[in-house]
C-alpha positions in Angstrom: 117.3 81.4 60.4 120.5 80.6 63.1 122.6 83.2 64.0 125.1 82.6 65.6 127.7 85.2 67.3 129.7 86.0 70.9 127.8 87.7 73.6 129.6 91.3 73.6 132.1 92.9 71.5 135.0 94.4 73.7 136.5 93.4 77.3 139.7 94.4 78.7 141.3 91.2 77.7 139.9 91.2 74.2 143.2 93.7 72.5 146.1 90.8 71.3 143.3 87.8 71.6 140.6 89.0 69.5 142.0 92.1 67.5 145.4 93.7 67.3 146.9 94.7 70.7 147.6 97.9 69.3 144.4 99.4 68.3 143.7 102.9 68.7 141.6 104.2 72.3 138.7 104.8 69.5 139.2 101.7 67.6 135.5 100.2 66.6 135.0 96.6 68.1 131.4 96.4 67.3 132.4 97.8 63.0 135.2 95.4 63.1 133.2 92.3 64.3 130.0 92.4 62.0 131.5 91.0 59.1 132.3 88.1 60.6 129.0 87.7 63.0 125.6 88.0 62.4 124.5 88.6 66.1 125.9 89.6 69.1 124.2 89.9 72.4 124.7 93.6 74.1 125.3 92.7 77.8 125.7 96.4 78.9 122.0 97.0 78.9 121.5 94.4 82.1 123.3 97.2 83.9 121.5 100.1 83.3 119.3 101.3 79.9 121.0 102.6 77.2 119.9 106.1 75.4 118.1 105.5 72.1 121.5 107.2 70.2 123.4 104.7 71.8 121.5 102.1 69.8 120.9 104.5 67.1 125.0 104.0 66.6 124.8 100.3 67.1 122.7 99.8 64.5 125.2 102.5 61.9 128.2 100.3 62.9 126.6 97.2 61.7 125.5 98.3 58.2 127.9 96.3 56.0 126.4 93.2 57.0 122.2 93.1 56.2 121.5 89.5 58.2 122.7 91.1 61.7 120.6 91.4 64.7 121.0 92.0 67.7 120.1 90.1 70.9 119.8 92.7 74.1 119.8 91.7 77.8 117.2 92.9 79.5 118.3 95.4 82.5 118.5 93.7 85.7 116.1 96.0 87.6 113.4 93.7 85.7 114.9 90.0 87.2 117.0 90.5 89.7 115.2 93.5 91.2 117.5 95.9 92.2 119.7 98.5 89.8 122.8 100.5 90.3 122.3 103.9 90.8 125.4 106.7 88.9 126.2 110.0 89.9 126.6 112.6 88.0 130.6 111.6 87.2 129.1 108.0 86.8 130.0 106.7 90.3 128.1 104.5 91.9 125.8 106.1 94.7 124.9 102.4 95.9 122.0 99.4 94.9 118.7 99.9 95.6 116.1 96.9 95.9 112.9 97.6 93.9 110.4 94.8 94.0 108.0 96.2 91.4 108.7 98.5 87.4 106.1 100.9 86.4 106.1 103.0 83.2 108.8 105.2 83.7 111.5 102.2 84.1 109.4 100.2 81.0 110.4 103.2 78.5 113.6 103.5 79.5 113.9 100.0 78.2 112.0 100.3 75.2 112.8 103.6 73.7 116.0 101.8 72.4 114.9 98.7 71.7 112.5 100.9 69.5 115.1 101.8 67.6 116.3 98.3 66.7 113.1 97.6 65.7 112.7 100.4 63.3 116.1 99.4 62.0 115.1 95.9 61.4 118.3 94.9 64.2 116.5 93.4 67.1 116.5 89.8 67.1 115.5 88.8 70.9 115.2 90.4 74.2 116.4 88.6 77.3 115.4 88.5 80.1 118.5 86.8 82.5 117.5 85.4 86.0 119.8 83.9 88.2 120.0 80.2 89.9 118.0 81.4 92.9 115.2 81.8 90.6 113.1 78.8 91.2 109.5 77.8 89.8 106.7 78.7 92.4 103.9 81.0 92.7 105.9 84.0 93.2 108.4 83.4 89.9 105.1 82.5 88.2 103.7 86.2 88.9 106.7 87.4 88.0 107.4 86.0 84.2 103.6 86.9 83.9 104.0 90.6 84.5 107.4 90.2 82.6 105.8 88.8 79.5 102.7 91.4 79.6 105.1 93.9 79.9 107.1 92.7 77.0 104.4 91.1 75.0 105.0 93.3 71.9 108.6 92.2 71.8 110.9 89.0 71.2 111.4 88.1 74.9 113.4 84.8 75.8 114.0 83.7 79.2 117.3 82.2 80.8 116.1 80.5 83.9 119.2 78.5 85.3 117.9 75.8 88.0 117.2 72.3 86.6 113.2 72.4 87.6 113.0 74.9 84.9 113.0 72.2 82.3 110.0 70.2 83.9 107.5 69.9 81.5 104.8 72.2 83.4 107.2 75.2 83.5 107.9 74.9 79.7 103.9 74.9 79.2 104.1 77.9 81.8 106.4 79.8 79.1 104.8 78.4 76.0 101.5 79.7 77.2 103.2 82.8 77.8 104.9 83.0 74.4 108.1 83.5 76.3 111.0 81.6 74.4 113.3 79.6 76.4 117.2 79.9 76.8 118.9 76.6 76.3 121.9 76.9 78.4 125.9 75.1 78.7 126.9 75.9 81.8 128.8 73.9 84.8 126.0 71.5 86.0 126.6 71.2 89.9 123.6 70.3 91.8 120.0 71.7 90.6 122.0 73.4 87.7 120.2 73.3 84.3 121.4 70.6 82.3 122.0 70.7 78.1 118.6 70.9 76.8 116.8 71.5 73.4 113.8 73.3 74.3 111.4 75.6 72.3 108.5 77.5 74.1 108.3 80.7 71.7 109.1 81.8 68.2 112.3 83.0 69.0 114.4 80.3 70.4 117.8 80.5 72.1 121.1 79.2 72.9 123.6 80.0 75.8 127.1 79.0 76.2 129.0 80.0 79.3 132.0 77.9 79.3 132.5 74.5 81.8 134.8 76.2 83.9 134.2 74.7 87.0 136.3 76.0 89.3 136.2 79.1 88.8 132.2 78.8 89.1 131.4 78.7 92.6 132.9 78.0 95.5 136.2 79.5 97.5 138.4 79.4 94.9 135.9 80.9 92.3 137.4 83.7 90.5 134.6 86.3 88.9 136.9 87.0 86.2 138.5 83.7 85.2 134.8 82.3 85.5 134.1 82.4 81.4 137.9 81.4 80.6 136.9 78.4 78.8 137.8 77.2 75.3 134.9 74.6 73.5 136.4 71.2 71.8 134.9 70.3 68.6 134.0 67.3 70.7 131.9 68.9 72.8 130.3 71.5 70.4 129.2 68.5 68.1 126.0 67.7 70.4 125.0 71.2 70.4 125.4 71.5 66.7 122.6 68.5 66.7 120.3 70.5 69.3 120.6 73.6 67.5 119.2 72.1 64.2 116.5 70.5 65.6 115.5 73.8 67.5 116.0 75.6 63.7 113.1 72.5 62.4 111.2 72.7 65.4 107.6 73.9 64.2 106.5 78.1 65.5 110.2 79.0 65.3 111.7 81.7 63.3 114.6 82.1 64.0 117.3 80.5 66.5 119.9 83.0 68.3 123.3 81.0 69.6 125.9 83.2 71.5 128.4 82.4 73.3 129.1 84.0 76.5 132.7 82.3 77.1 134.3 85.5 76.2 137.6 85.7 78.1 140.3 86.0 75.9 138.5 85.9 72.7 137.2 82.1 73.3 133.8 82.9 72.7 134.5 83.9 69.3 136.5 81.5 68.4 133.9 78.8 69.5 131.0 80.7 67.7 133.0 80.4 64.7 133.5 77.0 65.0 129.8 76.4 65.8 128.8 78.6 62.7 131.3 76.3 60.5 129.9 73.5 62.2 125.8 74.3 61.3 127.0 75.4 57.8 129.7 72.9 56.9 132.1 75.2 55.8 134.6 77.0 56.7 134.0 80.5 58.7 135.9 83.7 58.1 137.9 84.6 61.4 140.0 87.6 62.2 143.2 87.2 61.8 144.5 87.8 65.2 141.8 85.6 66.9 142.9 82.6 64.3 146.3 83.1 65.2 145.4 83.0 69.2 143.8 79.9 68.6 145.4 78.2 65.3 145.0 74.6 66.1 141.9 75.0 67.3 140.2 76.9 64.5 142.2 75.4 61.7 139.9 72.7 60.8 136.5 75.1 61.0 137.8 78.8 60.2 140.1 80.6 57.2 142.0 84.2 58.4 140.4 87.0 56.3 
């Protein structure tokens, strides 16, 4: 099956974009969203595990609709190796570098994702690396512990320089039944290009805007760096990749989110992807298909 959703369900910027402006403090993003979306990827577990009510209540919020799963990022301590330490009043006491996980950081990533499970909600774990992340014999060691580790669950990798997608490393993640994250993104350099790989029985699609100059460089801004809105024109090739990947032989199920969230864009674009896969129109909220009306006209109805 193709799922298709945004990657998270509230940012500061989301109130008058995404959903009314004047929402109550306890108004419930994730309730009002699953409707429309069957996925969304939870990005606050990279930054330090979540308790198992904290899923417990994801999973309530999401009852009215029975196809939703989740997709959860794997906490940061396991691919970036280091992890924010909070106080007591949740301030941060510093980063810490830790080369190496043992049990004790292992259940604290699994005694949610446990509860998913039981809840039928867990559709893929991943596991993020950044650009610096290149093949070699210490990367290798790496996403071999990683997929021992998390050999009992569905664990996709995002690997985002371009030697990635030489054909040894995807035997490397085939053999290690580690899905691969196919990735839009700015290409500069050794940056992964659009690809339409499958190495596991999950697979996986990433879209985090073309917003170039906001990506690197002086000028980069970390919060304008997903402010980017998707043409039809340039969804249209992805459409193609994502239904091969859905008829590609060993995969279940295919997770697309996109991760161009600023201002509600990433919604809008997953809605226009989903009408796009489907050939029909999408439901959209009513405030996001007012934010982007010409856009979304031709894929999306308000309901």
């Amino acid at each position: 099956m193709i799922r298709v959703g945004p990657a998270g369900w509230s940012y500061p910027d989301s109130p008058g974009h995404l959903y009314p402006a004047d929402v109550p403090s306890r108004f419930d993003a994730l309730g009002f969203l699953a409707p429309y979306f069957d996925t969304i990827e939870v990005n606050s577990t990279f930054y330090r595990p979540q308790p198992a009510k904290t899923y417990a209540s994801w999973a309530r919020r999401v009852a009215v609709n029975p196809e939703f799963r989740f997709t959860v990022k794997l906490w940061q301590l396991f691919t970036h190796g280091t992890t924010e330490v909070k106080g007591e009043q949740g301030g941060a006491r510093g980063a810490h570098a830790i080369e190496t996980w043992g049990p004790d950081e292992v259940r604290m990533v699994t005694e949610g994702l446990e509860v998913l499970r039981g809840e039928g909600r867990l559709g893929a774990l991943l596991a993020q690396f950044p650009w610096s992340f290149k093949p070699g014999p210490g990367s290798r060691e790496v996403l071999a512990r990683l997929a021992e580790t998390f050999g009992d669950w569905p664990l996709v990798v995002e690997v985002r320089h371009a030697a990635w997608g030489r054909p040894e490393q995807l035997a490397l993640l085939r053999e290690l039944r580690a899905g691969f994250a196919n990735i839009d993104q700015p290409v500069i350099g050794q940056s992964l290009a659009p690809t339409a790989h499958a190495t596991g029985g999950v697979s996986y699609v990433r879209f985090h805007g073309r917003n170039y100059e906001h990506w690197f460089g002086e000028r980069a801004d970390a919060a304008r760096r997903y402010d980017y809105l998707y043409t039809a024109e340039e969804l249209a090739p992805w459409v193609e990749r994502i239904r091969a990947l859905g008829t590609t032989d060993g995969v279940t199920d295919v997770y697309v989110i996109t991760n161009n969230h600023y201002e509600g864009k990433g919604p809008a674009n997953a809605l226009m992807l989903r009408a796009m896969l489907e050939g029909r129109k999408s439901k959209a909220p009513p405030v996001l298909f007012d934010t982007y009306r010409s856009t979304l006209e031709p894929f999306a109805e308000p309901s």
